[in-house]
DRENVEX-934715 format. One record per residue: x, y, z of N, C-alpha, C, O in turn. Coordinates in steps of 0.1 Angstrom, whole numbers, plus 2048, in hexadecimal, padded with zeros to 3 digits. Example, Ala and Ser with C-alpha at 12.3 -4.5 7.8 and 13.67 -1.06 7.14 Angstrom:
BEGIN
8847C784E87B7D384E8847DF84E88E7DF855;8807EA8478897F584788180084F88680B850;
REM end
This chain:
BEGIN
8087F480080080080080980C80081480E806;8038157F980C8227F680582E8007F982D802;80B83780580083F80B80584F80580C8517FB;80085680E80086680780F86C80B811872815;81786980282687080982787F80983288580C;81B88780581A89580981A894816826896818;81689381D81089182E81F88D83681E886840;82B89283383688C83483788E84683E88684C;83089684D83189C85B82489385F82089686A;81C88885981288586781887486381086B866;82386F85D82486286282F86386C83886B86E;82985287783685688183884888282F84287C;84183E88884483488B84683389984D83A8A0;83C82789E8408228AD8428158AC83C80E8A4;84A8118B58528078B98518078C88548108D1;84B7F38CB8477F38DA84E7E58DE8497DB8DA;8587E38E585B7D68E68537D48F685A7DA8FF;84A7CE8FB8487D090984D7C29128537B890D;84B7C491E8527BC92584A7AC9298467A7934;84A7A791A84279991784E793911850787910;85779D90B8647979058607908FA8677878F4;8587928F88507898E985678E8D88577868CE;85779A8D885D7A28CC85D7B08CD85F7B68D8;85B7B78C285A7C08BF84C7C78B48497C48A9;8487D08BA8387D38B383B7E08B183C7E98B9;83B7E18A183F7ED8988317F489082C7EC888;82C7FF89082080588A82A81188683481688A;81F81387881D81E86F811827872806823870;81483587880483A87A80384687480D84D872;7F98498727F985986A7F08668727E4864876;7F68708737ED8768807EC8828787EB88C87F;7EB8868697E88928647D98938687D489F867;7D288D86B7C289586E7C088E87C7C8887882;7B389487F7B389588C7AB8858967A78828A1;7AC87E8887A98728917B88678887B986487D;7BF8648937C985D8927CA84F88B7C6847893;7CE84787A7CE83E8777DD83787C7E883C880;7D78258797E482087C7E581586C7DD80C868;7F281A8657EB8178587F680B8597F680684E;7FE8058618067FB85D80E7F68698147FD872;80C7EA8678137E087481B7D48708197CC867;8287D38798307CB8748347C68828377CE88B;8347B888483D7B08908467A888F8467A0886;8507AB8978627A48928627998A486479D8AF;85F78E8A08647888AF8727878B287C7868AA;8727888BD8807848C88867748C187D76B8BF;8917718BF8927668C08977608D18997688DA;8977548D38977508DE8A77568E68A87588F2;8B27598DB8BF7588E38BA7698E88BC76C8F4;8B67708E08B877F8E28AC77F8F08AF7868F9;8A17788F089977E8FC8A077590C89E778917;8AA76B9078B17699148BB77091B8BA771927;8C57769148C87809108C678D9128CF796912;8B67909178B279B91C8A97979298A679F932;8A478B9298A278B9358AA78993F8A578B94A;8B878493D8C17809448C57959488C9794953;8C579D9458C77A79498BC7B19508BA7BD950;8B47A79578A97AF9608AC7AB9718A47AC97A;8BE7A39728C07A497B8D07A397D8D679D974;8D67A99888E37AE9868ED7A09858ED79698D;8F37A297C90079A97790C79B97690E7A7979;91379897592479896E9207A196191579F95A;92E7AE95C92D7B194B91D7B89499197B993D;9157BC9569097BC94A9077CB9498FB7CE948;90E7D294890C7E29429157E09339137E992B;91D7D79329247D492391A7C991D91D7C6911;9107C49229087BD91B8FE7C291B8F57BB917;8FB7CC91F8ED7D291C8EF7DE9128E77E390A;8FE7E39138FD7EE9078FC7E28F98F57E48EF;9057D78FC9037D08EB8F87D08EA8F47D68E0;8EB7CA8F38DF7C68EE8DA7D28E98D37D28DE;8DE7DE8F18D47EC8ED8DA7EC8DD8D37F38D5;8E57E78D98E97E88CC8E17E08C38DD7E58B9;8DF7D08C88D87CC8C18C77CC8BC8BF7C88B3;8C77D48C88B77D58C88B47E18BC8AA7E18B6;8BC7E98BA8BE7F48B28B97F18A58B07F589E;8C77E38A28C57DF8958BC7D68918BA7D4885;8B47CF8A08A97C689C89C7D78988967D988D;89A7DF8A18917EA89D8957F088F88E7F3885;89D7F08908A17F887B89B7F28738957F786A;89C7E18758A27D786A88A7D58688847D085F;8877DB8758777DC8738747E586D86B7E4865;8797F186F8707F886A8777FD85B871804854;8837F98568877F684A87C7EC84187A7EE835;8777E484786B7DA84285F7E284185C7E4835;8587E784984E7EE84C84E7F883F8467F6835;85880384085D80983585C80482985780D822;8607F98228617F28178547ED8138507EF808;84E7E581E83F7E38188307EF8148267EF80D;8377F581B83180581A83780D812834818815;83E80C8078458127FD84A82480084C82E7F9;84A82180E85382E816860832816869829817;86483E81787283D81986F84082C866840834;88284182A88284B83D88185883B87B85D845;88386283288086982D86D86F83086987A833;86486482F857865832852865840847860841;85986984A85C85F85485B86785E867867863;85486F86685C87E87186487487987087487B;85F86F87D86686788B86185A88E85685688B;8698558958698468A08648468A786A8508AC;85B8448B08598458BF85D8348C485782A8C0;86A8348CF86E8268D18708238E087B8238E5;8658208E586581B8F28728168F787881D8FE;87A8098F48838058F38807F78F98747F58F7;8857EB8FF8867E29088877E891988F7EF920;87F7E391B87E7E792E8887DA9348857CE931;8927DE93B89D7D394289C7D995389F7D295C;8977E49558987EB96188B7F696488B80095D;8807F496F87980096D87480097F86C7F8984;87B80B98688080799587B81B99988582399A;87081F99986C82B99B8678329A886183C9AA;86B8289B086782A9BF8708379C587683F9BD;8708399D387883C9D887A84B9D38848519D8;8748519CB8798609C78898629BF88E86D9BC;88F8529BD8A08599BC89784B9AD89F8429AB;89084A9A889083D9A189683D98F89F84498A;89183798C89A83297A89182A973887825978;89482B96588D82296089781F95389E82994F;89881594E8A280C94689E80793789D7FB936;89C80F92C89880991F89E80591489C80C90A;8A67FC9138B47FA9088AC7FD8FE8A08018FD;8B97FC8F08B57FF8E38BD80E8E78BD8178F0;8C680C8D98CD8198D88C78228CE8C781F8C1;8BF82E8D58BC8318CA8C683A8C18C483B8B5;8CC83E8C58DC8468BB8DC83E8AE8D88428A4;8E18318B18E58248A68D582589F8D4827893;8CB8228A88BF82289D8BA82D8968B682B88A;8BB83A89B8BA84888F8C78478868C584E87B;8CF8438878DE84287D8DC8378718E0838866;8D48298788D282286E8C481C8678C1812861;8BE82C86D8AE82D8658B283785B8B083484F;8B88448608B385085B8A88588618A486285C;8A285186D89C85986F89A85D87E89F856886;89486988189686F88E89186389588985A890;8968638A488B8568AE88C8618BA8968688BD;8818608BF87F8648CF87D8558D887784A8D6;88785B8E28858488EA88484B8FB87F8568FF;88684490288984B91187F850917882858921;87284F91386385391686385692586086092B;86684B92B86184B93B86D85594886B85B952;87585394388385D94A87D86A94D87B86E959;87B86D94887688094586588195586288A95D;86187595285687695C85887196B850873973;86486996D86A86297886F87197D86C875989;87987B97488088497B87988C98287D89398B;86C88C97E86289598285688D98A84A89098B;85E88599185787E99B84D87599984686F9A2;84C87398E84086398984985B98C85485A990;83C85298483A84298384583E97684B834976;84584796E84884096084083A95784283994B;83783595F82B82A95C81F82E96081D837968;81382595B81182794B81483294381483C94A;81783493781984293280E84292980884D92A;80883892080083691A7F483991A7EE83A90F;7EF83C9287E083E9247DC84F9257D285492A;7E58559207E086291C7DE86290B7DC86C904;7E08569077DF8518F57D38498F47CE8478E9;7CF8449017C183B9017B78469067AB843908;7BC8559097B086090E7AE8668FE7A586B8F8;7B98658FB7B586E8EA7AF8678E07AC86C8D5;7AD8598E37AB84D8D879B8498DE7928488D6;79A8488E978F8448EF7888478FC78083F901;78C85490178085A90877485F9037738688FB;76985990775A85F90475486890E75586791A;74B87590574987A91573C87591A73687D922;73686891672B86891E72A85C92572385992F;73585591E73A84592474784192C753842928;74483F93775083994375882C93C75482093C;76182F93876A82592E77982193A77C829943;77E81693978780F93F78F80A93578A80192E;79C80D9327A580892A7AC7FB92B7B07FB91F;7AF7F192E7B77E59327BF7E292B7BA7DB922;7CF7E49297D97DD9257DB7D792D7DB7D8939;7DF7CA9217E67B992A7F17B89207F17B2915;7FF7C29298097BA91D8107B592C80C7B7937;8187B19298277AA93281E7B094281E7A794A;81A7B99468167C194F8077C994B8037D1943;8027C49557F17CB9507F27D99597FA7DB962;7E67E39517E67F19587DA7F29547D67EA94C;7D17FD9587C28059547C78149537D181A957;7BC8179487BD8279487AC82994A7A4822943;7A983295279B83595779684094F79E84A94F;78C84294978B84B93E77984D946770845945;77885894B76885395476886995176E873955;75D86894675987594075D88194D75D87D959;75F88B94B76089795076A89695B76B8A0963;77188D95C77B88C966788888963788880959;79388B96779E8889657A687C9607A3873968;7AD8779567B486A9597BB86395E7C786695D;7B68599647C085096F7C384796C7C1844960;7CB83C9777D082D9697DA8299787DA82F983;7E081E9747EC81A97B7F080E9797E780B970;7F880397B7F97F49737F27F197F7EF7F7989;7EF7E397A7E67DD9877EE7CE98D7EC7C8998;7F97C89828027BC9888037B49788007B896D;8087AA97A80D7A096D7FE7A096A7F379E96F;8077A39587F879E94C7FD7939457F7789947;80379394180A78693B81877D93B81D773937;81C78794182B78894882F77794D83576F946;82B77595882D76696182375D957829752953;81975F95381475394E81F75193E82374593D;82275A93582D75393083675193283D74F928;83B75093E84B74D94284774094784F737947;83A73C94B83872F94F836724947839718948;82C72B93A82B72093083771892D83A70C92C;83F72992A84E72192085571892A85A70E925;85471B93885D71493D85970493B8616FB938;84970393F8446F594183A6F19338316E9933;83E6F89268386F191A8436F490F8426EC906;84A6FA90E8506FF90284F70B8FC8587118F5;84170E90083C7188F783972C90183673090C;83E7348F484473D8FA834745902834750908;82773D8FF81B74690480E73A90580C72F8FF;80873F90B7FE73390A7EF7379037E573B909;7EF7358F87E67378EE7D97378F47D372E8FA;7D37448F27C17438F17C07408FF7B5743903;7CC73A90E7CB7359187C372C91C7BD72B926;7C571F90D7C57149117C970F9177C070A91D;7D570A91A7E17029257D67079337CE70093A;7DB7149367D07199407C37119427C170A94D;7BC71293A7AB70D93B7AC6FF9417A36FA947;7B86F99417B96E79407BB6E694E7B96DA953;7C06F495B7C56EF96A7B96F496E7AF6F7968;7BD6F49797B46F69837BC70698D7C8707990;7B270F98F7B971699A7BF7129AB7B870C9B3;7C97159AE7CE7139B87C971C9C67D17239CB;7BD71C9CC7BD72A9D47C372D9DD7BE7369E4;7D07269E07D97299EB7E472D9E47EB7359EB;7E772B9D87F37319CF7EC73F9CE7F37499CF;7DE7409CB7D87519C67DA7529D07E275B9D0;7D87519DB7D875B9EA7E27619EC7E376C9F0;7ED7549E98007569EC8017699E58057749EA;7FC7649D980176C9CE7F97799CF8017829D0;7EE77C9CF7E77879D37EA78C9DF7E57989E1;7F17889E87F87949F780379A9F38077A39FB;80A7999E78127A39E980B7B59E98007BA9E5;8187BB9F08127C89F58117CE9E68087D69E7;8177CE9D88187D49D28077D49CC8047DD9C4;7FB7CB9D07F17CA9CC7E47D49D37DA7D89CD;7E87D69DF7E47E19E87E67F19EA7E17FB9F0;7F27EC9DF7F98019DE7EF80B9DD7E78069D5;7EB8149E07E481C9D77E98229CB7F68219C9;7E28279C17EB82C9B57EF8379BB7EA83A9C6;7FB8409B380383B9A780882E9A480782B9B0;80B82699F81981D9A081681698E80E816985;82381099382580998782D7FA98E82F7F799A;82F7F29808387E798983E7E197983B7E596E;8487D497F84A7D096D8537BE97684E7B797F;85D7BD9708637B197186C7AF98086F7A4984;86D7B99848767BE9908707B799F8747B19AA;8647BB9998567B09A68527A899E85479D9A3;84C7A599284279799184C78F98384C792977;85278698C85D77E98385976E98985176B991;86376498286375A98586A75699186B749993;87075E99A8767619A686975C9B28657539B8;86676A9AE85B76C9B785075E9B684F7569BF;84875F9AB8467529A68447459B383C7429BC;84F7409AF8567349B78557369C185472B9C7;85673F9C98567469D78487439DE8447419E9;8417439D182C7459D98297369D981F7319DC;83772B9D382E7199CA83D7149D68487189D9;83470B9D88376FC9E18436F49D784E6F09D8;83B6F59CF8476F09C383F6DF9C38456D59BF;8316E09C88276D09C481E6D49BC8156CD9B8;8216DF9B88116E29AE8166DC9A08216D999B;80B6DD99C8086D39888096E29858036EC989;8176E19778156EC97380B6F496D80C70096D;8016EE9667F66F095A7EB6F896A7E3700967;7ED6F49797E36F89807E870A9857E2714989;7F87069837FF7139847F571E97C7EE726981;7F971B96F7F77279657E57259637E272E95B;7DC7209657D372196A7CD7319757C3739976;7D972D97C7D873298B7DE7469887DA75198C;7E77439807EE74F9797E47559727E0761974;7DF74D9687D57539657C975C96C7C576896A;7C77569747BE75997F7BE7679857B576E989;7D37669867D77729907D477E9847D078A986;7D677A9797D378996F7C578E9707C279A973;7BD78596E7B07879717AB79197F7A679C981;7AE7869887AB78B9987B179D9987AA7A599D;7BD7A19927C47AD9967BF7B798F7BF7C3992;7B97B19847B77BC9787A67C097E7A27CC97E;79D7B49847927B898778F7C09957857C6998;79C7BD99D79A7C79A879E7CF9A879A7D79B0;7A97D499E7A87E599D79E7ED9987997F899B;79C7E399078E7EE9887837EE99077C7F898F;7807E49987737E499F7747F29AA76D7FC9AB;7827EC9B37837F89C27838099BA77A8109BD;78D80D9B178F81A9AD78581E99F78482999C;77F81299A77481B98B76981098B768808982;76081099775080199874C809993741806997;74881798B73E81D98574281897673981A96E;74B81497274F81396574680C95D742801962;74181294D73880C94673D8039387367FF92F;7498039397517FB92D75E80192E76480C930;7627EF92D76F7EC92F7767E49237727D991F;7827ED91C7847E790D7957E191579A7E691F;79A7D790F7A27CF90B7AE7CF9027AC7CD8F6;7B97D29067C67CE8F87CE7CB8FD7CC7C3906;7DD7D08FA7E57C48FA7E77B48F67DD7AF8F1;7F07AD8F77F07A28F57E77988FD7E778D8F9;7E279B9057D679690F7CC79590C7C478E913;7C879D8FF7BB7A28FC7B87988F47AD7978F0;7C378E8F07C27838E97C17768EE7BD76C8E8;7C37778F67C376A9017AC7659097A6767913;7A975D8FC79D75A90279675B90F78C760912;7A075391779B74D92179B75892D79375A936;7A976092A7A976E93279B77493379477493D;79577D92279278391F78177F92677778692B;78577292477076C92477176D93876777093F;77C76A93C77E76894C77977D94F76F781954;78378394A77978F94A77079394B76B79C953;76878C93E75A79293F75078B94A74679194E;75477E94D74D77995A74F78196574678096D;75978896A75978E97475279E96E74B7A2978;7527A596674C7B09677407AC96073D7B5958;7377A29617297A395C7207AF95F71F7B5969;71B7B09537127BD95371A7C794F7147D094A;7297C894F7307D19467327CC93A7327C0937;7357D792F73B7D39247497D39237517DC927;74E7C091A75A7C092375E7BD90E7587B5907;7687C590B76B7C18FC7787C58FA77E7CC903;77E7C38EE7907C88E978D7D48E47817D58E0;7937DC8E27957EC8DD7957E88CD7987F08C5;7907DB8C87907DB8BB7817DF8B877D7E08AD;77B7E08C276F7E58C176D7F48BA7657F98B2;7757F88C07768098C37838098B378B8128B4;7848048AC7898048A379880589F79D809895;79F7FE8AD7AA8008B27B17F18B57B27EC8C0;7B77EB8A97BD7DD8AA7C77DD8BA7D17E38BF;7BC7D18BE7C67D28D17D87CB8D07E07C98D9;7D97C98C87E57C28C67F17D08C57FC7D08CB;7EB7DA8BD7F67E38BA7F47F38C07F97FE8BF;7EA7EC8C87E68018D17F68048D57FC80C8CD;7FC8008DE80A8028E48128088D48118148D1;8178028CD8218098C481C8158B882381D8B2;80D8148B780981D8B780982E8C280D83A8BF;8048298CF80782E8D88158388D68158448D7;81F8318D382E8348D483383D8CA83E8438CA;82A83C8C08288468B18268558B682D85F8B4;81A8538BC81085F8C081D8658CC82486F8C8;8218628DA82A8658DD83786D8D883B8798DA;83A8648D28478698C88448778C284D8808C3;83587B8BA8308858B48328908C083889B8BE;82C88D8CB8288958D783589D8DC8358A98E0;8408918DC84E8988DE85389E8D185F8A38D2;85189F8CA85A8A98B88508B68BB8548C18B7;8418B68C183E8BE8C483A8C88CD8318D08CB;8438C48DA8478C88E483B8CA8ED8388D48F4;8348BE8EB8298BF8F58268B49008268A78FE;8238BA90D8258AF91281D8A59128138A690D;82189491B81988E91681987F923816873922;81C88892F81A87F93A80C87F93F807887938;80487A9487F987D9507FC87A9607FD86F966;7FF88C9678048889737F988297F7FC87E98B;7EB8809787E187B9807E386B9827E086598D;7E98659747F185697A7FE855978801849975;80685B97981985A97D81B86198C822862996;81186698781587299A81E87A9998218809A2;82687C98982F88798882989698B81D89A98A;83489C98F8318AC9968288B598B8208BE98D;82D8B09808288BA9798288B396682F8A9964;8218B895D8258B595182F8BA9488318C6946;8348B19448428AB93B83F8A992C8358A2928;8478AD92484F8A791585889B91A863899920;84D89391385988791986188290A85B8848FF;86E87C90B87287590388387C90488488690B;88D8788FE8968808F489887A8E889686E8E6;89B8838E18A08828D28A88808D18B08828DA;8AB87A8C78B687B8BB8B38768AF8AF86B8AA;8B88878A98BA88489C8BA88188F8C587A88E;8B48818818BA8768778C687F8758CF87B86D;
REM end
């Protein structure tokens, strides 16, 4: 498909690798008019050496600031080597192109404490050098210094995409880490992560089937829940926080994991039970902080997962419980879209945090540049 290469200022490219370690999710979007298209999607998976590789750097090692800049190298040229594709099927140059927006790989995201950090490889120097084209990367830094979360950043892109003013709407991403953005007419936007969305349950499949995710959450459907494993697992304090917060790999890993299991359970009742925990976390936030809510849409890689999705709508009966593909918004690629619109927001020096869920002091231009 060819598109309008007059319009050279409303295409942008985002790039989302999230922390599912699954690949990389590259969109084409065009934002010259005032309702935002996403005209092109391309996914490049992880092969198995590179995502061990980067999970092995979400905890301290020997060598690993010389192995995390290589990766940030590699990751560069796995992102080019996409959107060089992207480009090509789309009979684009970089030339057509204002900018990148490139989240990067998350290895570190530790925002507590007021002194906190956040960690997203991918060099983007090497990637504006070997696109040609400008990248804004580093999204979350700029909102940490200013006293957030870092996290979610996103749902001030799910207030411009799908706030209604007469309908109380609830956003739900389920990537690696589930979060809500509360979109409830005449009032402010709020959000915060709520605990693992998909995170533990594919670290568990692969370990105990082979397979890097558990399809539709079949494997799931086959155990049984554990309710002393859910109990284990729902006390941690991080589920009681009030918002702000965020969380990522740092708390809900296969560490921890092992820590809540006897080490006698059937694994198929495990990821059952995991399942469960996504469910259970995602329905008690939304119930305690948004029970007025009149629809609740779905994306992420979760939004694909059957058994999640239908376990949802059993617990909010009487709500409307559907994927943002409703709303005309493929759930698979909101996030690197997302990262487009960002990218735009920073070339045009506007800001684009929401200090009602980071708890930052004040609003921010987030990102830095560089470049073509």
């Amino acid at each position: 498909m060819e598109f309008r290469k007059s319009l050279k200022q409303a295409y942008y490219i985002g790039i989302m690798s999230g922390s599912s370690l699954d690949g990389i999710d590259v969109a084409l979007a065009d934002f010259s008019s005032s309702s935002p298209s996403l005209l092109h999607t391309l996914y490049l998976p992880y092969d198995q050496s590179l995502r061990d590789q980067l999970l092995s750097l979400h905890h301290s090692e020997n060598d690993e600031l010389h192995r995390a800049a290589m990766l940030g190298n590699t990751l560069a040229r796995c992102y080019a080597q996409a959107v060089s594709n992207l480009l090509h099927k789309n009979k684009l140059k970089s030339t057509d192109i204002s900018a990148i927006g490139c989240h990067g790989q998350t290895i570190r995201h530790c925002p507590q404490l007021g002194m906190g950090y956040t960690i997203q490889l991918g060099n983007s120097a090497l990637l504006a050098e070997l696109t040609g084209i400008t990248v804004v990367s580093d999204f979350r830094s700029r909102d940490i210094a200013a006293g957030g979360q870092g996290a979610p950043i996103v749902p001030i892109f799910h207030q411009m995409l799908f706030q209604n003013p007469k309908v109380h709407r609830v956003i739900v991403n389920i990537g690696g880490i589930s979060n809500v953005t509360n979109l409830m007419p005449g009032k402010e936007v709020t959000g915060f992560d709520c605990g693992p969305g998909n995170l533990l349950m594919d670290a568990w499949c692969l370990r105990h089937t082979g397979q890097s995710y558990d399809e539709n959450g079949k494997w799931a459907k086959l155990g049984t829940i554990i309710p002393s494993v859910l109990e284990r697992l729902t006390t941690l304090q991080f589920f009681s926080l009030p918002p702000p917060k965020s969380t990522g790999r740092e708390l809900f890993n296969m560490l921890w994991l092992e820590s809540c299991l006897s080490g006698n359970e059937r694994p198929v009742d495990v990821q059952a039970t995991l399942l469960q925990l996504t469910i259970t976390t995602i329905v008690k936030s939304i119930l305690i902080n948004f029970p007025d809510v009149m629809e609740i849409y779905l994306c992420g890689g979760g939004a694909r997962n059957g058994e999640l999705v239908s376990g949802l709508q059993v617990a909010f009966l009487g709500k409307k419980v559907e994927t943002t593909d409703t709303l005309g918004i493929n759930a698979d690629w909101l996030e690197a879209f997302a990262f487009a619109w960002l990218s735009r927001q920073t070339i045009l020096k506007i800001p684009s945090n929401l200090c009602s869920i980071t708890g930052a002091k004040g609003e921010r231009i987030l990102g830095a540049i560089y470049h073509a």
